[in-house]
N, CA, C and O atoms as a GROMACS GRO file, in nm:
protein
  604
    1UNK      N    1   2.693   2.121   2.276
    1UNK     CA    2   2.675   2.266   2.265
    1UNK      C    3   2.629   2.305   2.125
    1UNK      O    4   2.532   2.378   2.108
    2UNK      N    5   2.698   2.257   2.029
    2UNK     CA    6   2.689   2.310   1.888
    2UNK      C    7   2.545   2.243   1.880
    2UNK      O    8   2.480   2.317   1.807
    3UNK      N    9   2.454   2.123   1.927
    3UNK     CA   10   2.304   2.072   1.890
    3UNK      C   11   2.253   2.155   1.923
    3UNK      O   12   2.186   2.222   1.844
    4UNK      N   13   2.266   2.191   2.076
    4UNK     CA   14   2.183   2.304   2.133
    4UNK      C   15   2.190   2.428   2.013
    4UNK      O   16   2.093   2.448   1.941
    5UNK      N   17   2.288   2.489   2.005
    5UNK     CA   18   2.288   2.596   1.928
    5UNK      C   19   2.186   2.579   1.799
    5UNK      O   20   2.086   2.648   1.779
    6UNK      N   21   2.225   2.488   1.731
    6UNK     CA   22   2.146   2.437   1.600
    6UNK      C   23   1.998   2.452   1.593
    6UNK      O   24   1.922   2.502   1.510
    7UNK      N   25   1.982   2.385   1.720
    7UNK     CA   26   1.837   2.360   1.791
    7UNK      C   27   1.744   2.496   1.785
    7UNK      O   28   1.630   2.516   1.741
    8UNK      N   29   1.836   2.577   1.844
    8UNK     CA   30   1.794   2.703   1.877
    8UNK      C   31   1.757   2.796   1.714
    8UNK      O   32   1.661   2.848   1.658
    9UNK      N   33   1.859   2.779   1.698
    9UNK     CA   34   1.835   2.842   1.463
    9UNK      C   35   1.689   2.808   1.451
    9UNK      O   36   1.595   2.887   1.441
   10UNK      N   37   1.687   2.664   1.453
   10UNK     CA   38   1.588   2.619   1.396
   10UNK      C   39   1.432   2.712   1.417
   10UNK      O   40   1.346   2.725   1.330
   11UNK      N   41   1.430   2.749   1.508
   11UNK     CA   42   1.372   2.812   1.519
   11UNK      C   43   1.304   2.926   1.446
   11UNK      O   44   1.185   2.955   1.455
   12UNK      N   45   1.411   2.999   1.362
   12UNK     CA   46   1.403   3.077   1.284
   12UNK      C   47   1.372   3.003   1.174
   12UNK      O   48   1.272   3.049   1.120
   13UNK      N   49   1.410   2.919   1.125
   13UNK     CA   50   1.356   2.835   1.009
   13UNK      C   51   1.216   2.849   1.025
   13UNK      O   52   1.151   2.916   0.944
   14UNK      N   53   1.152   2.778   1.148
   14UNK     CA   54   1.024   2.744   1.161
   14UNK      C   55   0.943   2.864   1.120
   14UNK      O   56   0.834   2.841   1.067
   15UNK      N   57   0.979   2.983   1.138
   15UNK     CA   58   0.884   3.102   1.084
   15UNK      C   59   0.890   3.077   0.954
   15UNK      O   60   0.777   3.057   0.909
   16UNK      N   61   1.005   3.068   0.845
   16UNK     CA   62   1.017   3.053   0.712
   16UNK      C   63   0.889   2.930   0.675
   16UNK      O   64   0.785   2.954   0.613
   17UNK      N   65   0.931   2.800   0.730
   17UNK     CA   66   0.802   2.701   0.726
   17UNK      C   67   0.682   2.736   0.762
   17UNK      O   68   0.590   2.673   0.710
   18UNK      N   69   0.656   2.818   0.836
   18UNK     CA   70   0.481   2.809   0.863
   18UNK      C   71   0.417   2.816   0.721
   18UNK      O   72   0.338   2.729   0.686
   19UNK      N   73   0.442   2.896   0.657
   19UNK     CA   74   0.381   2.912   0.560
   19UNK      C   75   0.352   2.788   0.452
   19UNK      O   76   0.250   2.767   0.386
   20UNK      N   77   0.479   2.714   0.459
   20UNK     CA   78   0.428   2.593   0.377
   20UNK      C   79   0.351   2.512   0.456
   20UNK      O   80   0.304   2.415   0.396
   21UNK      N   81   0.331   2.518   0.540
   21UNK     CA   82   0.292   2.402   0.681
   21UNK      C   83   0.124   2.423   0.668
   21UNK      O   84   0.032   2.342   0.657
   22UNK      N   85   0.130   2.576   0.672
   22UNK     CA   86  -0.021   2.600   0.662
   22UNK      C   87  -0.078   2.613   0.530
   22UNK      O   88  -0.199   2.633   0.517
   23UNK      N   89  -0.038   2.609   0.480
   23UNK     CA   90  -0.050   2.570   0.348
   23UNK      C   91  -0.095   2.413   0.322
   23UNK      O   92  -0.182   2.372   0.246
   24UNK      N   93  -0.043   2.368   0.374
   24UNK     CA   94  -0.060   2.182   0.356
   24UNK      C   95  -0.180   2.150   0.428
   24UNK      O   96  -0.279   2.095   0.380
   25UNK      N   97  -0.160   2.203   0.586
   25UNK     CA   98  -0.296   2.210   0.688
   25UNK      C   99  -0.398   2.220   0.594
   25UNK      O  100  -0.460   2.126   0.542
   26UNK      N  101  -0.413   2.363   0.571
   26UNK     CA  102  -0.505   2.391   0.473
   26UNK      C  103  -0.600   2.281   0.382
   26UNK      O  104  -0.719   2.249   0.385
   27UNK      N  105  -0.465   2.234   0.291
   27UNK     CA  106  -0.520   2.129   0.175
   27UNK      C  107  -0.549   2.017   0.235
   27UNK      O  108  -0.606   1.923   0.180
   28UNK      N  109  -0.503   2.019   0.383
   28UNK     CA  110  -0.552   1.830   0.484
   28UNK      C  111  -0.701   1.836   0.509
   28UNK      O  112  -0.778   1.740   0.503
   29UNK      N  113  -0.737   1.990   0.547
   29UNK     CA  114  -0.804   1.950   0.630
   29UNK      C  115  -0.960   1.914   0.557
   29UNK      O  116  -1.001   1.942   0.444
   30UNK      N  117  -1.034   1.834   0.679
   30UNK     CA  118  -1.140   1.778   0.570
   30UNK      C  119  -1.228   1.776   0.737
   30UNK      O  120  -1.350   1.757   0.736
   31UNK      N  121  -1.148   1.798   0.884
   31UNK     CA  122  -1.261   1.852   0.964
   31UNK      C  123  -1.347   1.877   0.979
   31UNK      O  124  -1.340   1.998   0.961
   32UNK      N  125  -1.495   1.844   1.016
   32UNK     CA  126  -1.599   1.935   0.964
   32UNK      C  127  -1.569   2.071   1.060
   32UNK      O  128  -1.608   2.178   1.015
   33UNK      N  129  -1.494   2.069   1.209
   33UNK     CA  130  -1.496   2.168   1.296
   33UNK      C  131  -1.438   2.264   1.260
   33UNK      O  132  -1.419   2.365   1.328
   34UNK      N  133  -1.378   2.232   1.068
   34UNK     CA  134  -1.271   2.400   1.086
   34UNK      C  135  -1.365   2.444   1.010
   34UNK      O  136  -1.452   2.371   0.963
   35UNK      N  137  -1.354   2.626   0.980
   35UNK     CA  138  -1.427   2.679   0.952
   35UNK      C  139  -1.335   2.676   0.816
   35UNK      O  140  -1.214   2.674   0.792
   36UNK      N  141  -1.482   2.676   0.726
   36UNK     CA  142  -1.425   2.657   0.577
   36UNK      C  143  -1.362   2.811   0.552
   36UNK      O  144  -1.257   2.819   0.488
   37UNK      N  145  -1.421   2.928   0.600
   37UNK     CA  146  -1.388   3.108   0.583
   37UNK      C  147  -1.222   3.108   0.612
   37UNK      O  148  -1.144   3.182   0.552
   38UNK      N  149  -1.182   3.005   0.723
   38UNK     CA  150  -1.086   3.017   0.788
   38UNK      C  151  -0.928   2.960   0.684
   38UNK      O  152  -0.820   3.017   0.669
   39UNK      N  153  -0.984   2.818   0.625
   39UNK     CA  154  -0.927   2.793   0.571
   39UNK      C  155  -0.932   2.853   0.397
   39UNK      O  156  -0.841   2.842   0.314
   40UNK      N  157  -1.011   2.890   0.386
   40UNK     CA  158  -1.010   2.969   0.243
   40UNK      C  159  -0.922   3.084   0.251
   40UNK      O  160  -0.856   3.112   0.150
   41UNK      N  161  -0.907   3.176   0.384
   41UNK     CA  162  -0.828   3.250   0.424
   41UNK      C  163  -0.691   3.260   0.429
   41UNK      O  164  -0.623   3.350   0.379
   42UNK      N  165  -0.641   3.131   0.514
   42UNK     CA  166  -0.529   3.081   0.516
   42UNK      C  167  -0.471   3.003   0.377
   42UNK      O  168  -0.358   2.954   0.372
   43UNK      N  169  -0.551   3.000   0.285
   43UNK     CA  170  -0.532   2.939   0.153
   43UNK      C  171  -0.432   3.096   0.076
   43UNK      O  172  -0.311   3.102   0.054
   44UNK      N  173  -0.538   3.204   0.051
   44UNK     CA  174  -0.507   3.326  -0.011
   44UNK      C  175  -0.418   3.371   0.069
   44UNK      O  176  -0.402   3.481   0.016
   45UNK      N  177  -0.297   3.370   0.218
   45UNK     CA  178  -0.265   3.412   0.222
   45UNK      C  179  -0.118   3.342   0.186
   45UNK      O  180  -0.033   3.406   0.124
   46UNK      N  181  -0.097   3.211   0.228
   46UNK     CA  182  -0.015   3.112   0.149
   46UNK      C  183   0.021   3.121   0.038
   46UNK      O  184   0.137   3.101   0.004
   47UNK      N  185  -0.081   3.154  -0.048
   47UNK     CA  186  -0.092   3.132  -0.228
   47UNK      C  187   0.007   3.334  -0.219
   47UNK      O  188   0.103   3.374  -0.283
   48UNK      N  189  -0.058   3.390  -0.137
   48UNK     CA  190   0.026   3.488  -0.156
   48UNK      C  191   0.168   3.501  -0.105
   48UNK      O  192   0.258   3.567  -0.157
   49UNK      N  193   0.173   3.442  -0.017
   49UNK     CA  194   0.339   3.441   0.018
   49UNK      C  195   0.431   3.351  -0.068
   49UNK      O  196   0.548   3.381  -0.094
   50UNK      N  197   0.367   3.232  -0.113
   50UNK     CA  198   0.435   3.168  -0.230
   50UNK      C  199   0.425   3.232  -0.347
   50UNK      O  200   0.469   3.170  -0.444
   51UNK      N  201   0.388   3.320  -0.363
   51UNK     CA  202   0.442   3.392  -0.513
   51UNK      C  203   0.519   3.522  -0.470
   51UNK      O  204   0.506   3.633  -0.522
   52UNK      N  205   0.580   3.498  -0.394
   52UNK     CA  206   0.667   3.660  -0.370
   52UNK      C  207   0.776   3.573  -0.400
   52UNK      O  208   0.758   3.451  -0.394
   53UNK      N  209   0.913   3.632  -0.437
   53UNK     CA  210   1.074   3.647  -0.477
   53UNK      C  211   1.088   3.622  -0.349
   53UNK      O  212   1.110   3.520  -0.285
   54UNK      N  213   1.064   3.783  -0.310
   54UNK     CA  214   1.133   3.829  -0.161
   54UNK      C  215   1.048   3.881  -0.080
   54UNK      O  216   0.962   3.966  -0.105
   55UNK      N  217   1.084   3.806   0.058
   55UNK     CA  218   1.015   3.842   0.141
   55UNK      C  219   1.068   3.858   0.278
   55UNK      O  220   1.177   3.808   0.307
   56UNK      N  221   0.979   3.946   0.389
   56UNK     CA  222   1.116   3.971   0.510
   56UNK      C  223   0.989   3.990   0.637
   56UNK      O  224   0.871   4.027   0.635
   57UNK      N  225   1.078   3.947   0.735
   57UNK     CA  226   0.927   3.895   0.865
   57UNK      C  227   1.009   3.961   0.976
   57UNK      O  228   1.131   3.960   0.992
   58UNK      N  229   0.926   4.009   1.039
   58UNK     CA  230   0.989   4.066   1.188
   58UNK      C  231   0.863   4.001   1.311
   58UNK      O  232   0.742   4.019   1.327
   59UNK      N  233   0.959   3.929   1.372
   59UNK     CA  234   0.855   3.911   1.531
   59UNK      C  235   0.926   3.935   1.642
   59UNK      O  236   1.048   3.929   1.655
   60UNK      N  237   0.833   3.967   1.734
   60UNK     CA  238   0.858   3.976   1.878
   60UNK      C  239   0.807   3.834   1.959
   60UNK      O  240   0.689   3.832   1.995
   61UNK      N  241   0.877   3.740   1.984
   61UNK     CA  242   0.816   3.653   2.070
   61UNK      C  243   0.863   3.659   2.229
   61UNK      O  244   0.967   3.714   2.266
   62UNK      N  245   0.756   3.583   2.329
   62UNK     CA  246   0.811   3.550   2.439
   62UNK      C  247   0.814   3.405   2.476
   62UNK      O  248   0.704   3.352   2.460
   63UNK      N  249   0.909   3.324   2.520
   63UNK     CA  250   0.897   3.233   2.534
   63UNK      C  251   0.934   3.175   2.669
   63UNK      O  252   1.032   3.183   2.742
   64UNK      N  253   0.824   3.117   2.674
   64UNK     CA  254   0.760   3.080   2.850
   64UNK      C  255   0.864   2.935   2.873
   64UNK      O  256   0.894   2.843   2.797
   65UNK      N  257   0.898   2.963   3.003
   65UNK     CA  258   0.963   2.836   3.052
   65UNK      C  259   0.917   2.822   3.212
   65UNK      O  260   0.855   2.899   3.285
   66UNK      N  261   0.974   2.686   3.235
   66UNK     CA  262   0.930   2.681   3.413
   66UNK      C  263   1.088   2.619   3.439
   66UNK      O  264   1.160   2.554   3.363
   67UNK      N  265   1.105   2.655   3.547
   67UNK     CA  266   1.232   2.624   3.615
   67UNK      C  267   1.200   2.517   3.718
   67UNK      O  268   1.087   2.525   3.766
   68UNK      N  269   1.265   2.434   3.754
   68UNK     CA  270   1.213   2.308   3.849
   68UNK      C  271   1.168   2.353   3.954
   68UNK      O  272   1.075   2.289   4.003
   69UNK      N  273   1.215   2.475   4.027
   69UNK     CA  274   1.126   2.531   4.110
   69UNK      C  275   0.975   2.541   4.096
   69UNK      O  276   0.899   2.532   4.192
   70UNK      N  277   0.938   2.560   3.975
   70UNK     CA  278   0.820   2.537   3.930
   70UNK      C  279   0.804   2.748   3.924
   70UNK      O  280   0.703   2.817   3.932
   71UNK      N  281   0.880   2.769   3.915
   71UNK     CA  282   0.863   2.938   3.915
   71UNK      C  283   0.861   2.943   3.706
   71UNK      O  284   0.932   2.887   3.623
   72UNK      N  285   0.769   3.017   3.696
   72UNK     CA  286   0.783   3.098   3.542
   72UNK      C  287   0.886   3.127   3.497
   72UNK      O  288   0.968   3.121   3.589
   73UNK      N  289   0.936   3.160   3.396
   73UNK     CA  290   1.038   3.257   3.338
   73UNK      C  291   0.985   3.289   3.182
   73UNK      O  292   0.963   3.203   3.096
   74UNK      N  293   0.971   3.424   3.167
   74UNK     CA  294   0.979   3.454   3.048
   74UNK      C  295   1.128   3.543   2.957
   74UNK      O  296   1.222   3.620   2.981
   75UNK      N  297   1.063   3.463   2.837
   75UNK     CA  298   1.227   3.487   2.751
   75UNK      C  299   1.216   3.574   2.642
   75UNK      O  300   1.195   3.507   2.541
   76UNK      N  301   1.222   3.713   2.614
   76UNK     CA  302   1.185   3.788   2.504
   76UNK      C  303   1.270   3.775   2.405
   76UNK      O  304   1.388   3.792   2.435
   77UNK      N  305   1.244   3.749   2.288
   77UNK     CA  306   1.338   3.693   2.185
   77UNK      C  307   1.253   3.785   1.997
   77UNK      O  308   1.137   3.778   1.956
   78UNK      N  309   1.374   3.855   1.934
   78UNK     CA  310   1.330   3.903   1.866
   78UNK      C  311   1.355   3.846   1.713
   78UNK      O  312   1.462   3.787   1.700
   79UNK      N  313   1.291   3.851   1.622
   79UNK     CA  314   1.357   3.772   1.479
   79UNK      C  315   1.354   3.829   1.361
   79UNK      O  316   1.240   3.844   1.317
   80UNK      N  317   1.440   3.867   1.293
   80UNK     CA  318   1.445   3.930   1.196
   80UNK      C  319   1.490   3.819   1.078
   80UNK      O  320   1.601   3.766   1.093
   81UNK      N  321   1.398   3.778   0.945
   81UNK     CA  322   1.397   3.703   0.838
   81UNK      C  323   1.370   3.751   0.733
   81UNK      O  324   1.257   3.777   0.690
   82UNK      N  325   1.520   3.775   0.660
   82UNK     CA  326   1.499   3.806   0.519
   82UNK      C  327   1.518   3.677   0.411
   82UNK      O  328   1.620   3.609   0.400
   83UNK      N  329   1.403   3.661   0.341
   83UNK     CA  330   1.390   3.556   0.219
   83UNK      C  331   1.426   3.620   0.061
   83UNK      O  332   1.389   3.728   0.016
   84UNK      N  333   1.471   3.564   0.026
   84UNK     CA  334   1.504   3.573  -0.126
   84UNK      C  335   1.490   3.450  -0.240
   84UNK      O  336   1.585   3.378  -0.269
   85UNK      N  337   1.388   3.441  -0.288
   85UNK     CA  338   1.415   3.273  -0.308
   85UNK      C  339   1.519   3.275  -0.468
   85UNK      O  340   1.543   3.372  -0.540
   86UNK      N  341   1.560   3.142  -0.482
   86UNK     CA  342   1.512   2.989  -0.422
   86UNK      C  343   1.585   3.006  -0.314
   86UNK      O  344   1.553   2.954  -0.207
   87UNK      N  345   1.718   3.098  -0.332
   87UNK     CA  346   1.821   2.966  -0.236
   87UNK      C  347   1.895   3.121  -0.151
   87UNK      O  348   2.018   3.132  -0.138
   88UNK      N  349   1.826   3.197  -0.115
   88UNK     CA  350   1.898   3.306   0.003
   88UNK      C  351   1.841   3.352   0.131
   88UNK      O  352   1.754   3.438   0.118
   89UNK      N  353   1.868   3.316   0.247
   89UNK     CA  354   1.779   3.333   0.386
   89UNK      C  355   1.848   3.408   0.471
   89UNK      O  356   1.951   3.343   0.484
   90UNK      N  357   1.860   3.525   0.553
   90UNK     CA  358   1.914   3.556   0.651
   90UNK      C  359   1.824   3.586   0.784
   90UNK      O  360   1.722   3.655   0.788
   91UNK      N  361   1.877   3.529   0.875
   91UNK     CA  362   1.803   3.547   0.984
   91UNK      C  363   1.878   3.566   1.102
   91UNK      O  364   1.997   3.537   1.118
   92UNK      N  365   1.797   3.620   1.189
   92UNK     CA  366   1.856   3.741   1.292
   92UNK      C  367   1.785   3.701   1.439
   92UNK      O  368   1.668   3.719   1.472
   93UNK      N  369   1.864   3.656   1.497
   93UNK     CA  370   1.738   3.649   1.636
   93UNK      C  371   1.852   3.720   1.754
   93UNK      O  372   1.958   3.670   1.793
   94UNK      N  373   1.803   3.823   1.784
   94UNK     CA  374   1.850   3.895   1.948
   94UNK      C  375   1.725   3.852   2.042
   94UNK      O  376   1.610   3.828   2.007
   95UNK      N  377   1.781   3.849   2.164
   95UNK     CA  378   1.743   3.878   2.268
   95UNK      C  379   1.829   3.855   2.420
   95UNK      O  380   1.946   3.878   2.449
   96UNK      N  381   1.693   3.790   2.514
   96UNK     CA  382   1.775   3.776   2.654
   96UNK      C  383   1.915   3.692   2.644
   96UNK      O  384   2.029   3.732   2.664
   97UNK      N  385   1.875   3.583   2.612
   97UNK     CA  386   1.957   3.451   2.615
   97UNK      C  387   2.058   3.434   2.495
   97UNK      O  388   2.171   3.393   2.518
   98UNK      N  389   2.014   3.469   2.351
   98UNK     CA  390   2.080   3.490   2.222
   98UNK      C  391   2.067   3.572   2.172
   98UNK      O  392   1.992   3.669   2.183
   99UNK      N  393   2.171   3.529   2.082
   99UNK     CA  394   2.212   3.697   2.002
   99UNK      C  395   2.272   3.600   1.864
   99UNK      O  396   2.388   3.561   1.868
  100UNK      N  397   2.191   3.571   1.758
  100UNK     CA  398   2.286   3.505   1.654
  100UNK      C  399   2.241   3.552   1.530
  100UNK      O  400   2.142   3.624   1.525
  101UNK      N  401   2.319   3.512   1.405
  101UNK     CA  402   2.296   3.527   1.307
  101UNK      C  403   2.317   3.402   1.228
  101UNK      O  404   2.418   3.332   1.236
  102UNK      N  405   2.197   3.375   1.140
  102UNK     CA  406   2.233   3.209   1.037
  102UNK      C  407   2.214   3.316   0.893
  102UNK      O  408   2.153   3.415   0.852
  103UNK      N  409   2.304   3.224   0.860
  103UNK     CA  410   2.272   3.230   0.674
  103UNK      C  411   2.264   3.123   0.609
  103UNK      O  412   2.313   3.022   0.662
  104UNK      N  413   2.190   3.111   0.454
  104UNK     CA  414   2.190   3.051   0.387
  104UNK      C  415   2.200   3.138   0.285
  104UNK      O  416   2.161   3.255   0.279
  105UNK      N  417   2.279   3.044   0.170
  105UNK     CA  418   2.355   3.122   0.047
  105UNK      C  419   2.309   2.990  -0.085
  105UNK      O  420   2.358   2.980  -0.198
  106UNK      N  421   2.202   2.903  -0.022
  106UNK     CA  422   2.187   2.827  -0.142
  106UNK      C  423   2.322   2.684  -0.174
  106UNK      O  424   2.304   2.581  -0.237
  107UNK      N  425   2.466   2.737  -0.093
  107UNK     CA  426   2.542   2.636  -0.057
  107UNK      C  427   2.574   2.562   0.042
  107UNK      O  428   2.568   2.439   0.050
  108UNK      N  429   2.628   2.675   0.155
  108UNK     CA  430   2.618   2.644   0.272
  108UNK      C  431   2.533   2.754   0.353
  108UNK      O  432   2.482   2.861   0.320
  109UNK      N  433   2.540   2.672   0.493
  109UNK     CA  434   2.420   2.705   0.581
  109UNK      C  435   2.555   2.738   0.694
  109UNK      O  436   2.663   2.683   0.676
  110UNK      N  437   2.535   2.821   0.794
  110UNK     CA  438   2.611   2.912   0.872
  110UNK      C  439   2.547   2.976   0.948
  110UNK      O  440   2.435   3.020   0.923
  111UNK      N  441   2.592   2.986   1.026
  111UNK     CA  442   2.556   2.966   1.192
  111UNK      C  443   2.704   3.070   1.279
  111UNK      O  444   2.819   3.038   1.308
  112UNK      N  445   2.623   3.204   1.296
  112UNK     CA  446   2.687   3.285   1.410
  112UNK      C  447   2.646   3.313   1.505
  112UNK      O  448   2.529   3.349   1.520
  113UNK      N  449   2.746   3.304   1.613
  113UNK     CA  450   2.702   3.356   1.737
  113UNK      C  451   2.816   3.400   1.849
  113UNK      O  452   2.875   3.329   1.930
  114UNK      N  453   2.828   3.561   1.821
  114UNK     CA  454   2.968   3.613   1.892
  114UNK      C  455   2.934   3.629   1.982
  114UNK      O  456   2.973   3.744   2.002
  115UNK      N  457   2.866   3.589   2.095
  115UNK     CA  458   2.868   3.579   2.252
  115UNK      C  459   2.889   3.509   2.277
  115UNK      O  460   2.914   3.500   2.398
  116UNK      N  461   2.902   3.392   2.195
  116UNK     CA  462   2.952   3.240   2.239
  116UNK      C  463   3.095   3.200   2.179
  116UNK      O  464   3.165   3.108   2.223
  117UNK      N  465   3.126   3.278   2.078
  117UNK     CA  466   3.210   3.281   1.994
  117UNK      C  467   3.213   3.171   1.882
  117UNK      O  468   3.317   3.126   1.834
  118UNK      N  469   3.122   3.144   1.858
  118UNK     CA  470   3.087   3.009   1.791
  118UNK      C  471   3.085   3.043   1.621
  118UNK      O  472   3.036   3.154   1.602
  119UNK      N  473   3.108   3.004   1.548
  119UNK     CA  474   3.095   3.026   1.415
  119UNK      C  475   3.118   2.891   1.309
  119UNK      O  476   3.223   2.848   1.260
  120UNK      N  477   2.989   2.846   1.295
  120UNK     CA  478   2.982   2.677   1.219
  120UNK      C  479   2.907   2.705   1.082
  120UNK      O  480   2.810   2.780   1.075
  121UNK      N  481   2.963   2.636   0.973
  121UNK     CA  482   2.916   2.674   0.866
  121UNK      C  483   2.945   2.460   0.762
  121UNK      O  484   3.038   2.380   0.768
  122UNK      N  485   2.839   2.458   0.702
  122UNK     CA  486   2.833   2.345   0.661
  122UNK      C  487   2.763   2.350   0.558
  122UNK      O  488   2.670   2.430   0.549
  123UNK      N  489   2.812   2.229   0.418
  123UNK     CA  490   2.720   2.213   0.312
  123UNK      C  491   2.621   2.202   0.319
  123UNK      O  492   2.584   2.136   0.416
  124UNK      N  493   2.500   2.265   0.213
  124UNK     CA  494   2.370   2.262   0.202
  124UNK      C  495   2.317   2.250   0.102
  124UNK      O  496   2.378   2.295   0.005
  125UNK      N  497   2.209   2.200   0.085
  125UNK     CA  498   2.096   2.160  -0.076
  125UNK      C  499   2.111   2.318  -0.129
  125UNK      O  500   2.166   2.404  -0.061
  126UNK      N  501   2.055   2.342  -0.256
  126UNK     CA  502   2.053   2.391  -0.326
  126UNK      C  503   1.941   2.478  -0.303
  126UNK      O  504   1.960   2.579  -0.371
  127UNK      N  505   1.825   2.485  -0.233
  127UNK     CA  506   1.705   2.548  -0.246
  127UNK      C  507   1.630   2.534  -0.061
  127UNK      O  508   1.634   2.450   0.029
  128UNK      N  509   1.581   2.638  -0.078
  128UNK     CA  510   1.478   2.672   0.093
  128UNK      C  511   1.428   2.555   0.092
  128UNK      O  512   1.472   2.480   0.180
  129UNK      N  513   1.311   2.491  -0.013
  129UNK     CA  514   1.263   2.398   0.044
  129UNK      C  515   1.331   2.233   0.026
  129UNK      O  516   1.251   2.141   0.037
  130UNK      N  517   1.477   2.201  -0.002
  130UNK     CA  518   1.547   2.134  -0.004
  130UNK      C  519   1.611   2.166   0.119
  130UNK      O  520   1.640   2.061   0.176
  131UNK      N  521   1.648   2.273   0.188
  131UNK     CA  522   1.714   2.281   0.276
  131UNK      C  523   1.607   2.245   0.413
  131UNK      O  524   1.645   2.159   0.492
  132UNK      N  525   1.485   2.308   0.434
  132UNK     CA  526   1.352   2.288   0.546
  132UNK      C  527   1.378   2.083   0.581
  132UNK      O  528   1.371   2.021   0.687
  133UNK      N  529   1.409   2.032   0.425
  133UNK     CA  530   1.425   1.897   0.404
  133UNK      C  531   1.517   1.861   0.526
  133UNK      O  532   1.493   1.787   0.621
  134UNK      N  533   1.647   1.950   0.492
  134UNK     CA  534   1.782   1.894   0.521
  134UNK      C  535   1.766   1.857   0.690
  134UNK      O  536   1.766   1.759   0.764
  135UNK      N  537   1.744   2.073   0.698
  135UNK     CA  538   1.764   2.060   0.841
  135UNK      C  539   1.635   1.915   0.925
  135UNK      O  540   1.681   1.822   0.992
  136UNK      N  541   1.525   1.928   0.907
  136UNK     CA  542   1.468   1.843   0.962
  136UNK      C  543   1.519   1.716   1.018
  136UNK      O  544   1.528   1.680   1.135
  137UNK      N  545   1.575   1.607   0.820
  137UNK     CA  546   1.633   1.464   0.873
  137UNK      C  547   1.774   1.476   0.889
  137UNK      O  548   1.837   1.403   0.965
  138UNK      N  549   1.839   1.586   0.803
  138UNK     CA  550   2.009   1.548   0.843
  138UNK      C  551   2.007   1.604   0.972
  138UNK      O  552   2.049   1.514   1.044
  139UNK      N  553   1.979   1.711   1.047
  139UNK     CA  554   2.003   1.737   1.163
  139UNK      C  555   1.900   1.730   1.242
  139UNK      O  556   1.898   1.795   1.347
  140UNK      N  557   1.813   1.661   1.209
  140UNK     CA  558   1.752   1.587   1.328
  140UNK      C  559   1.647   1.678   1.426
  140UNK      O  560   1.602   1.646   1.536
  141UNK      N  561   1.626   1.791   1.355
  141UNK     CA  562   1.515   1.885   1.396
  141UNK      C  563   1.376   1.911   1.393
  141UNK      O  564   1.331   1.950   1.285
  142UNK      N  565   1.312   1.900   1.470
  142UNK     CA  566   1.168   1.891   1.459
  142UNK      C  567   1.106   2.041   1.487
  142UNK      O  568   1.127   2.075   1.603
  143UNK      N  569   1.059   2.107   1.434
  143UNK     CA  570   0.986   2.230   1.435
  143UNK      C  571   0.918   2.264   1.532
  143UNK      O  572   0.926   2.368   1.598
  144UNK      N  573   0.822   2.143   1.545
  144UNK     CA  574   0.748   2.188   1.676
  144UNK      C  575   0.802   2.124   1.775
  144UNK      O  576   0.763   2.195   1.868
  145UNK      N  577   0.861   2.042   1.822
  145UNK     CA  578   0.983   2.048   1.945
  145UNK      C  579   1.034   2.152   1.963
  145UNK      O  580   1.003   2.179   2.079
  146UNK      N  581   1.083   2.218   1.930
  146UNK     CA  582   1.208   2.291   1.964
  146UNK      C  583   1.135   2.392   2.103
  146UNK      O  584   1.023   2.444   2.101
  147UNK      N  585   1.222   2.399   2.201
  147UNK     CA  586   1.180   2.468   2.289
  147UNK      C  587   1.290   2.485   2.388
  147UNK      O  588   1.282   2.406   2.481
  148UNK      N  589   1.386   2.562   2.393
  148UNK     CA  590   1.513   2.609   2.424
  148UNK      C  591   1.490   2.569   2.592
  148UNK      O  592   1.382   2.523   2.630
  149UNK      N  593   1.582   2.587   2.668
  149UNK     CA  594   1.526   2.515   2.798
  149UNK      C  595   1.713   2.676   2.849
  149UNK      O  596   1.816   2.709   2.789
  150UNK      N  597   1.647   2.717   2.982
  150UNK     CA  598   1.735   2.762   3.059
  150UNK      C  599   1.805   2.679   3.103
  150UNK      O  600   1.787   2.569   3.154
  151UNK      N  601   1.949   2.784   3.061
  151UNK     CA  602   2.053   2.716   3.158
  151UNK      C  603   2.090   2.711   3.316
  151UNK      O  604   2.184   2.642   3.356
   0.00000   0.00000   0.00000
């Protein structure tokens, strides 16, 4: 239960990472098929999100599932991410299925969720991108995996 849960956070991380992710994309790519406008683009907007302190993201996602029936289901899921760097993150995800809150405080990393009644909190690196580290190999999370599955 508590992986699943974890699993699910991660998620919210992954918005915090895009930005370094595409950022790196960026500096990989050597494609001739990407458009150089595209990546010069995605360069200035990186270079701009890495020089902010603080920063705060709101999305609306839906996230598509199939049930063995082979019937659709969509999952509306909302996220609220406030950054502070180096070392302060709060993030917020409501919707159908969850309702939680994680923090990071630069020590530990914490993990709420009062519909489940769950409340896990554990040591952490010192910094966002020491922590992107953590969660990945100490807990075993992959970014683009993650894909919550109905119960």
């Amino acid at each position: 239960m508590m992986a699943m849960i974890w699993r699910r956070t991660a998620i919210s991380f992954a918005i915090v990472a895009v930005a370094a992710a595409v950022s790196i994309a960026a500096a990989r790519a050597d494609n001739s098929n990407v458009d150089p406008v595209a990546v010069q683009t995605l360069k200035r907007m990186t270079d701009f999100v890495s020089s902010l302190d603080r920063f705060s993201v709101h999305s609306e996602n839906t996230l598509e599932d199939q049930l063995d029936s082979g019937q659709r289901v969509d999952i509306d899921v909302g996220v609220n991410v406030l950054v502070r760097r180096p070392n302060k993150i709060h993030t917020e995800r409501t919707g159908e299925l969850v309702n939680q809150d994680f923090y990071y405080d630069g020590e530990t990393l914490t993990l709420y969720v009062p519909s489940d009644r769950v409340y896990a909190t554990l040591p952490a690196p010192a910094t966002i991108e020491e922590l992107l580290d953590f969660v990945r190999e100490e807990l075993t999370l992959v970014f683009s995996d993650i894909r919550p599955r109905i119960p």
